[in-house]
N, C-alpha and C positions, 0 to 999 in steps of 0.2 A: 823311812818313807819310800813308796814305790816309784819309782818313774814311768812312767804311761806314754804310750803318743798313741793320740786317734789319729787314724789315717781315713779320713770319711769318703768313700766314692772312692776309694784306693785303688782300684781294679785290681792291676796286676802287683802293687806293691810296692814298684819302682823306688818311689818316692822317700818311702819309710824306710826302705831298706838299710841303710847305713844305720838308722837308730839301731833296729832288730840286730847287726851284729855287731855292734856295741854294746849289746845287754841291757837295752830299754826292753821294756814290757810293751809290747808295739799289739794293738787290735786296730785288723784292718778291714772296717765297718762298709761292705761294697757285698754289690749283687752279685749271684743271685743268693747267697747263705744269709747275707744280713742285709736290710733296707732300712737308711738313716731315717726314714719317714714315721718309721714307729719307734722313735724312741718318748722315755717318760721320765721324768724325773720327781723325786719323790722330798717330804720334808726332812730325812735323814743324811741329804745331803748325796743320794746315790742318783746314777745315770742308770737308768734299767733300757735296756732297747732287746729286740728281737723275741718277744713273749716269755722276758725273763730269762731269756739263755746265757744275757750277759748283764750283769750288774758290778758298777765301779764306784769307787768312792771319788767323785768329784775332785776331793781335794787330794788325791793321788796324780793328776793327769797332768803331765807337763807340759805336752805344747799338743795343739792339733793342726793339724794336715786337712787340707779337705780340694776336692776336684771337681765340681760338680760338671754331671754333664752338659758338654755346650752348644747340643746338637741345635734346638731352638733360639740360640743365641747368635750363634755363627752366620755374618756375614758372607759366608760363602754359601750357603745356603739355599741357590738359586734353581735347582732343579728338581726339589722335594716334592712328591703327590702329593701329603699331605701339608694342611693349614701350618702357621707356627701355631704353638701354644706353650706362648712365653709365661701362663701362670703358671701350668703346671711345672715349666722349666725351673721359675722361681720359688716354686714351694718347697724345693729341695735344696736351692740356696738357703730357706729361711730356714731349711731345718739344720743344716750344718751352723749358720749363725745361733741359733735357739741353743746347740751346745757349750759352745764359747760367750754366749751370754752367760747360761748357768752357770758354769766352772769359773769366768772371771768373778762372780758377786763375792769369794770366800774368803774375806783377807783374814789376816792373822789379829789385826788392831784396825781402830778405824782414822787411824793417824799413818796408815801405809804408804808411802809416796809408790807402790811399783805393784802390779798387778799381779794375780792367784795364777794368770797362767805365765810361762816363762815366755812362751809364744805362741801365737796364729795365724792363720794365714791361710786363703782362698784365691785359687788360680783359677785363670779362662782365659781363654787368645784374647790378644789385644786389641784385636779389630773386630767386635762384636756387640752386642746388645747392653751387655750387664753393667756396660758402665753407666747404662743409662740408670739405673737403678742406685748403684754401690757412688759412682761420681769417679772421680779421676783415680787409677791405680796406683799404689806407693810405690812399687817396682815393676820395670819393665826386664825383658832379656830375651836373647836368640839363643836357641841352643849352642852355634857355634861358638859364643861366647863362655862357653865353658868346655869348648873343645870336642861337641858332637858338630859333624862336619854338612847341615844344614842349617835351612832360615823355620823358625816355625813362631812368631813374636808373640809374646806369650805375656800376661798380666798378672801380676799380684797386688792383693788388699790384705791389709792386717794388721798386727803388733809384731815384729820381728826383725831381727839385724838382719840388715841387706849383706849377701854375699858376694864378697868381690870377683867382677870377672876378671877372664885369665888372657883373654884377646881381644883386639882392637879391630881386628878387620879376620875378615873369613878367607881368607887368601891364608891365614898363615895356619889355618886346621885342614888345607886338602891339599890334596895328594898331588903332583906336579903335572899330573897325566892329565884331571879333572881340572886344574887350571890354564892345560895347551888347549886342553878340547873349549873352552871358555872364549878363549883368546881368539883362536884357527877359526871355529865353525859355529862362533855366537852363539853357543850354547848357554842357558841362563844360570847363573850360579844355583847350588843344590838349594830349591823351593822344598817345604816339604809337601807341599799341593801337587806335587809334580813327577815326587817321586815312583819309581816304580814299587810293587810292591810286595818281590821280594827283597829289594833292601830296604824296608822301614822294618828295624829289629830283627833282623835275621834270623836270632834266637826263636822268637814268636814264629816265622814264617809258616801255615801249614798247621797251625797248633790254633792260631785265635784268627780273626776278622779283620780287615785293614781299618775299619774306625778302633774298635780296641787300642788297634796297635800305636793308632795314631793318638790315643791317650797315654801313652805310654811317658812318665817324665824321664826328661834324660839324662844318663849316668852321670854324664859331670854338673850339670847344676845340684841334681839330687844331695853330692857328693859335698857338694861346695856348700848348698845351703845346711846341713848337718853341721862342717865345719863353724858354721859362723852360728849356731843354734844349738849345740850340742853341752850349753854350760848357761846357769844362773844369769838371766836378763834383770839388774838393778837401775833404778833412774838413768835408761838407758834410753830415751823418749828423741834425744838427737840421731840416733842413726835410721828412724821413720821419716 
């Protein structure tokens, strides 16, 4: 049997990445080459999305990933010409949901105690819209909690074992230079609202857009949730 991960709204891939060099079979379903909005699914049990270009057997897919954009959701959101337009925002939440509805329905018996996907899981900042919709998120995290050395609080919904963080305080992922200048000249710890930018991803700088970038998931939670996602989830319903 195949292992799969969708990475829905992937952008740049971040997220998945750990699967892909582990030798999952990793499709990462993001603009502008594929748009989750056109997917279909059919009675043979297949996911067909992007005019046929890509068709999966359902019951091949091991966990999905999904990002949806939060530009409409974002409380920070205070200076946009244009109106929100929070449906269309959430038409592509429901169509990331619509996939993980479909692929959970496939058990093996109908005596299963543990669900067709191993895992799922949909991200958006913490302080934003969607929870008005989705309701309180199963996991919270700051990136420096896994050792990238900003704040950016970020929200998870889903079925999936929670990834332990690595730190307790953000003092002990920065640099001693970035904690005098802190101290000395009341500088605010690293916001990622705040940052300049060319240090949000370096790597990107020059290459993509600063919102891009600013979707960008970060290497060590990426890292850490893989670790904790990366094997068979059985009546494992206490660590939600």
């Amino acid at each position: 049997m195949k292992k799969i991960i969708l990475d829905l709204c992937g952008g740049t891939g971040s997220w998945s990445r750990p699967y892909k060099e582990a030798g999952y079979e990793v499709h990462n379903i993001t603009l502008p080459k594929f748009n989750v909005l056109y997917t279909a699914f059919d009675k043979e049990y297949h996911l067909i999305n992007f005019a046929g270009k890509l068709i999966l057997d359902a019951k091949d897919i091991y966990g999905i990933l999904s990002a949806p954009p939060c530009t409409y959701f974002s409380y920070a959101r205070t200076n946009a010409k244009k109106p929100r337009d929070l449906d269309g925002a959430f038409e592509i939440v429901h169509a990331c949901l619509k996939v993980v509805w479909f692929c959970q329905q496939f058990l093996d018996k109908d005596t299963q105690k543990y669900p067709a996907l191993n895992f799922w899981v949909l991200e958006n900042p913490r302080f934003g819209m969607l929870s008005w919709y989705l309701g309180k998120p199963a996991y919270e995290f700051d990136p420096w909690e896994f050792g990238d050395a900003y704040k950016k609080r970020t929200a998870l919904w889903g079925y999936f074992t929670h990834p332990e963080k690595q730190f307790d305080h953000i003092e002990q992922v920065l640099t001693k230079e970035q904690i005098e200048k802190h101290k000395t000249n009341s500088q605010p710890l690293p916001k990622f609202d705040y940052m300049k930018s060319k240090d949000i991803h370096p790597e990107h700088f020059g290459k993509l857009d600063r919102q891009t970038r600013r979707a960008i998931t970060p290497k060590g939670f990426a890292e850490a949730f893989f670790k904790a996602n990366n094997k068979e989830i059985l009546d494992n319903i206490d660590a939600l």
